[in-house]
N, C-alpha and C positions, 0 to 999 in steps of 0.2 A: 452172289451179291453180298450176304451178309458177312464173306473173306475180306471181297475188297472194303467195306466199312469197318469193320475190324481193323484194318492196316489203319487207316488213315484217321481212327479214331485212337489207336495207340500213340500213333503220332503226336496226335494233337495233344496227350493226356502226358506225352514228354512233355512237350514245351510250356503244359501250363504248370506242369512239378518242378521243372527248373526255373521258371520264375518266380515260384509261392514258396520254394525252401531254396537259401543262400546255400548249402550242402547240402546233395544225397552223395554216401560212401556206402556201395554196396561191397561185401564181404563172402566170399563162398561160391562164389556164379557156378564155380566147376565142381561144386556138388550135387547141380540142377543137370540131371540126365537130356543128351540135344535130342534122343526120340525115345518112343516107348508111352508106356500108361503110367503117368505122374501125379500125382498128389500133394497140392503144397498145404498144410497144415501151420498158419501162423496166429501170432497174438492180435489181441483188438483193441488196441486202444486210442483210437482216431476215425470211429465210424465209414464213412463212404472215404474217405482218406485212405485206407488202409488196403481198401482193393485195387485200388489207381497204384498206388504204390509197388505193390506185387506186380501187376498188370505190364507197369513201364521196365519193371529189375529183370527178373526173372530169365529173361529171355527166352520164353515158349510161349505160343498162343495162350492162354488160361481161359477155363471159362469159371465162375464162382456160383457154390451154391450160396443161395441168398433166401434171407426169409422171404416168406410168400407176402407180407405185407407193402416192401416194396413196389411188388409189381404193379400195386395198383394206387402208384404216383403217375401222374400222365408226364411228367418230366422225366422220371427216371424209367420210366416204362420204357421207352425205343430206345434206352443207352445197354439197358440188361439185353434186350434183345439183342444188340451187338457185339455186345461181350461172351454171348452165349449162354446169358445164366441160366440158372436150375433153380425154381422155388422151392424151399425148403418148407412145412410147418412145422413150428415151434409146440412144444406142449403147453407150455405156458403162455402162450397165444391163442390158442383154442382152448382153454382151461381145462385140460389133459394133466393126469399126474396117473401113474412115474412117467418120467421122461420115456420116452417109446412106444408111447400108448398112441400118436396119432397115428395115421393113414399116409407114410410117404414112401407108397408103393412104386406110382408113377417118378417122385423123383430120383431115388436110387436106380428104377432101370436108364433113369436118361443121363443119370451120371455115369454107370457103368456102360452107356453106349458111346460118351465121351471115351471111357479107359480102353475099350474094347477097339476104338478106331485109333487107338495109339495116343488120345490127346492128354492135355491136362486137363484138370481142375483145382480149384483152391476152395478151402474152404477153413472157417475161424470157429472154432469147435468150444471155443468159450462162452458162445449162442448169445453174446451180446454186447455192444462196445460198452470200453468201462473207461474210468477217471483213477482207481486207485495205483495205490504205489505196488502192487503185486501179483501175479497172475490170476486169475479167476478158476476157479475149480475147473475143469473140461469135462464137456460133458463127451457122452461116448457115439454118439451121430457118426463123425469122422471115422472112428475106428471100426463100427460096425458096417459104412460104408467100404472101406478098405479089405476087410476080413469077407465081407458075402462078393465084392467082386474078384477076390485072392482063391475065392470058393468054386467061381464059374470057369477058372483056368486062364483068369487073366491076368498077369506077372505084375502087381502095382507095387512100385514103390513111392514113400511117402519121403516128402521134404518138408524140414519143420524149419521154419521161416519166421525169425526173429524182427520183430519193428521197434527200433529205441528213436521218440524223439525228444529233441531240445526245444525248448518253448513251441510245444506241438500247436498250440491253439493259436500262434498267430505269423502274421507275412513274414519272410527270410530267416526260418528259424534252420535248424541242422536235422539232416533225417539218417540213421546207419540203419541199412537192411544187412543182416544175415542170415546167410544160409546154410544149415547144420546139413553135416553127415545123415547120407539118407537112410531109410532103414527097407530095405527090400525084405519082403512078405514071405516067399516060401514056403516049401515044405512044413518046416515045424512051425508055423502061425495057420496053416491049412489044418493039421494034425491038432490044433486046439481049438479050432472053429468047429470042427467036425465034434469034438466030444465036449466044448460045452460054448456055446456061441455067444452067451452074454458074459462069460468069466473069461473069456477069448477078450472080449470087446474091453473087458475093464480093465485086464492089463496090457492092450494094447493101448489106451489110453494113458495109465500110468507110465508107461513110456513115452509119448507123446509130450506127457508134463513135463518128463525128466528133461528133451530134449529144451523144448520151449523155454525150461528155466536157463539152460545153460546157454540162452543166446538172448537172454532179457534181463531187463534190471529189476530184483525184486528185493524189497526191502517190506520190512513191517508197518511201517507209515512214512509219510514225506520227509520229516524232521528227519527220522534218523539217515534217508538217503540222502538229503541235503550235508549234515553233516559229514557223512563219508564221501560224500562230492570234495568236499572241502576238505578235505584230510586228503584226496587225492592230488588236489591242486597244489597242496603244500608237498605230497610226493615226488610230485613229476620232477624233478630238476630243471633250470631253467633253458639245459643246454638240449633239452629234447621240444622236437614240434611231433607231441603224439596225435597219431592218428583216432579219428572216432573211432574206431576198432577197438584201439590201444584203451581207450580212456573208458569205454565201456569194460573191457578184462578188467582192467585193476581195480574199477570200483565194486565189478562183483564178486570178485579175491576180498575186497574190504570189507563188503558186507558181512560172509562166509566166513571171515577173521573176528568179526565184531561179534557174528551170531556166537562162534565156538568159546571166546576169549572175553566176551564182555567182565565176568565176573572177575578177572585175573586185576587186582588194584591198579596197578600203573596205566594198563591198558581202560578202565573207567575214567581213570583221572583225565587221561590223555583225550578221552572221546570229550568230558566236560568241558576242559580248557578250548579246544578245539569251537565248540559248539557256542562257547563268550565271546571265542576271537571273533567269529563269522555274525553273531549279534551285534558284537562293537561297530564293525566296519558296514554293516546295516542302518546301524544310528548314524555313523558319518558319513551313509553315503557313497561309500566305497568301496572294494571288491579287492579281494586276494592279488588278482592280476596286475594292480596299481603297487603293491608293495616289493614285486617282486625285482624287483632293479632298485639301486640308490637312487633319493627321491629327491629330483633337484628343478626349480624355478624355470632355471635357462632351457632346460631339457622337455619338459612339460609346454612352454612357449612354443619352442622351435617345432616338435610335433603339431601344437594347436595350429600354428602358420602356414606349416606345410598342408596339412588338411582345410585350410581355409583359402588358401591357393588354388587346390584343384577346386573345391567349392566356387570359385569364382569362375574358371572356366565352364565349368559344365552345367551352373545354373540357366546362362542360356538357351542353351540346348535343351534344359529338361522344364524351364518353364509351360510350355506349351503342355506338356505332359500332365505335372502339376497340376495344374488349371483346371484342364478338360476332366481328369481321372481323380485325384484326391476327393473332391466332394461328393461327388458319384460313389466312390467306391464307400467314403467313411455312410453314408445315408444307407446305401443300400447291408453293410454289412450290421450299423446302427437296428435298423429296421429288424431284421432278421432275430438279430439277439435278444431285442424285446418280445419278442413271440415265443423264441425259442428259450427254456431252460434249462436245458443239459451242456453241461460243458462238452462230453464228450463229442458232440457235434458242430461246435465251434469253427473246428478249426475246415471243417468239411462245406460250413454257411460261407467261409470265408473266402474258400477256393470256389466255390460254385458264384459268389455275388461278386470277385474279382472277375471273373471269366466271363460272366455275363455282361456287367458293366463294359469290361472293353470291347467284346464283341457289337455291342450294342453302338456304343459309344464311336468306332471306326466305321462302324457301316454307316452310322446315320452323316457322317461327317463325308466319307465316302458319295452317299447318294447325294447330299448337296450339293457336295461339286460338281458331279454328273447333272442335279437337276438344272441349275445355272447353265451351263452348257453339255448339250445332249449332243454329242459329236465324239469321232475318235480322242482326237484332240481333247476332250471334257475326259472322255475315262480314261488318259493316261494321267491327266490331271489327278483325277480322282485318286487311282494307283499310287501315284507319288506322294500326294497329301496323307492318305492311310498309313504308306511304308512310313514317311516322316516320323508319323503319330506316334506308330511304334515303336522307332529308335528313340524316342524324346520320351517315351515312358519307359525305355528301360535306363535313358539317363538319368530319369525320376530317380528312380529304384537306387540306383549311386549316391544320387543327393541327398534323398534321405536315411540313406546307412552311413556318409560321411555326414550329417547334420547330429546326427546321434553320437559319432564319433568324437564332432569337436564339442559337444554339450557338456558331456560326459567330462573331458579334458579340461573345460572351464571350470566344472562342478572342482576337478583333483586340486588343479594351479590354487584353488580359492581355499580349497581344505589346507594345503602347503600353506599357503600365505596368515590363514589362519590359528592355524594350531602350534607351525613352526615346529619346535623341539620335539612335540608329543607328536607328531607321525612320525620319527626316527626312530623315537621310544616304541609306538606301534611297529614300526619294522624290527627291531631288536625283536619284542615280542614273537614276531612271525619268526624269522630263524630261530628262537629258540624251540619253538614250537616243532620245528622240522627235525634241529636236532635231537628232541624226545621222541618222535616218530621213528627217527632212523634205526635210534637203540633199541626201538619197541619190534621193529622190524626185523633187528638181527636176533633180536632174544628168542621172539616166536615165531617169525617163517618157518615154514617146512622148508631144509638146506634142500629135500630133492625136487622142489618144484623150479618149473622154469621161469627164470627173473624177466620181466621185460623191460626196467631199469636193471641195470649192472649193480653192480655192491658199490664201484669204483664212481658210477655215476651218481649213486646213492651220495658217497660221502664227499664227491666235488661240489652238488648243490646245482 
């Protein structure tokens, strides 16, 4: 029973991820073992987000340890049960100090009777979703998880499971999962569980971090990754369409460069200018992305027409949508974020009050038609009025990424119109900009690392 809800609640946990993020690009699948005792070890920084997330990529059943506090949501109570989860306690939940001190006797054996039946589990060893710009210290649960069932002779390997999002806290943002080189357990991690099982535990854990880092974005605070965002944008060449993949590597080469090279003058200079450009085009309004072509009236136009074009078709279609979902969804998400004060669960009120809204929202629409006529005849009705509902809100979903499209395009045409000479000057600015980049990049790159812009594509722009 709890297999086939499993199926068909993964299912469902697709279709609501592909509606709520405009991109997922997962990375690595073929470093996720297809059988055996698996352990996915990932970062946390999107609350209940973050397990759906794994749950839908990954491709293996998972089940997750979760704090024990969840369990006793009556909402989320019968979703853990279906997923399989395993209550965790926290020390810092039971005001236990040092970390290890409480009683989770019962849930390490029922997670090692997950590994033991060959299955997975997932688990976020940073013991709690966060908002900053940088990994959280990890605590050692996961690892000493992994080492006492690596102890009973059961062969686990761990998969450490990168989550980077782009405007994580709200509807159609971008989401890149990867997944690192796994690290199987063995002989020699047995051979130091045996002679000292908490010095076992910590640096399997410092390993852990190592991995974690090299498949997330970690910077000191948001400004400085902001600006090396921005330093990547002016990287990239315009003749590349880099993948989320691509564009998470090079910013975290950027950072790694910025950490080693900050003090080096040209490259300070370079990070300031960089940091005025991206404040200037804040003041107007405007984004890297807009400067990147020659900046012309007629061109800006024809794009605004052509996006206002399809706007005209497909607002009929998505009115009905609109209508029914927009107020529904903005109250209930509204509602939510006045109760709630953590950013970091945001983005997870978001996907749970969009989901329930539409569920809501089609069934009740559904049952009216049926109650009106209660005949076959009324529940194909019914059927059809729902399927409608649902293709008219994902036309929504069009309309209002192209409404934001053409806003945005009226916001540039009216900056051109306005400024005239001084956005060309502003573009001059930005190529020159690129060009002190380029030079900064051939002075200090390491020549033996691998380029994922070419040198050749470097200096065509």
């Amino acid at each position: 029973m709890q297999a086939f809800v499993y199926w068909w609640l993964v299912r469902f946990l697709e279709l609501v991820s592909r509606i709520f993020f405009r991109t997922i690009e997962v990375v690595g699948r073929d470093h996720v073992p297809r059988t055996g005792p698996v352990i996915f070890v990932g970062n946390h920084p999107n609350s209940l987000v973050d397990p759906v997330v794994l749950t839908t990529t990954c491709g293996r059943r998972v089940s997750f340890a979760a704090r024990d506090g969840l369990f006793r949501s009556p909402f989320l109570r019968p979703i853990l049960w279906a997923l399989g989860s395993v209550p965790i306690k926290r020390a810092q939940d039971h005001g236990a100090r040092p970390e290890g001190s409480v009683d989770n006797t019962e849930a390490f054996a029922a997670l090692h009777g997950v590994l033991a039946r060959g299955g997975a589990f997932g688990i976020f060893p940073e013991g709690v979703s966060y908002t900053d710009s940088e990994l959280q210290p990890l605590k050692t649960g996961a690892a000493r998880i992994a080492l006492s069932a690596e102890a009973e002779g059961i062969p686990v390997v761990v998969v450490p499971a990168g989550l980077s999002y782009r405007r994580r806290d709200r509807y159609r943002g971008r989401l890149l999962v990867q997944y690192g080189r796994p690290i199987v357990l063995g002989e020699r991690w047995r051979a130091r569980h045996r002679e000292d099982p908490r010095q076992a535990a910590r640096e399997l854990t410092t390993d852990l971090d190592l991995a974690l880092r090299a498949l997330t974005l970690n910077a000191a605070d948001f400004d400085t990754l902001r600006v090396l965002d921005g330093v990547r944008r002016l990287y990239v060449p315009q003749s590349r369409d880099p993948s989320l993949a691509e564009e998470a590597e090079i910013t975290r080469r950027l950072v790694q460069h910025w950490e080693d090279k900050r003090d080096v003058p040209e490259v300070r200079e370079l990070y300031a200018d960089v940091e005025s450009y991206l404040a200037l085009l804040d003041a107007l309004g405007l984004s890297d992305w807009d400067l990147r072509r020659p900046i012309s009236k007629l061109g800006w136009s024809l794009r605004i027409a052509r996006h206002l074009s399809l706007l005209a078709l497909e607002v009929p279609l998505a009115l009905p949508g609109l209508v029914l979902h927009a107020p529904l969804l903005w109250l209930a998400t509204r509602a939510g974020e006045l109760v709630l004060e953590r950013d970091d669960v945001r983005a997870t009120l978001r996907m749970i009050a969009g989901t329930l809204v539409l569920l809501a929202s089609h069934g009740a629409v559904g049952l009216l038609v049926l109650w009106t006529d209660p005949t076959p005849r009324g529940a194909l009705r019914a059927f059809l009025a729902v399927a409608f509902l649902a293709i008219s809100g994902l036309a929504a979903i069009r309309v209002l990424e192209k409404q934001a499209v053409v806003r945005h395009g009226l916001a540039v045409l009216g900056r051109i119109l306005a400024l005239g000479r001084d956005l060309e000057n502003l573009r001059a600015q930005r190529d020159g900009l690129r060009q002190r980049l380029v030079a900064v990049v051939e002075a200090h790159a390491d020549p033996s690392m691998n380029r994922i812009v070419s040198d050749e594509e470097l200096r065509a722009g």
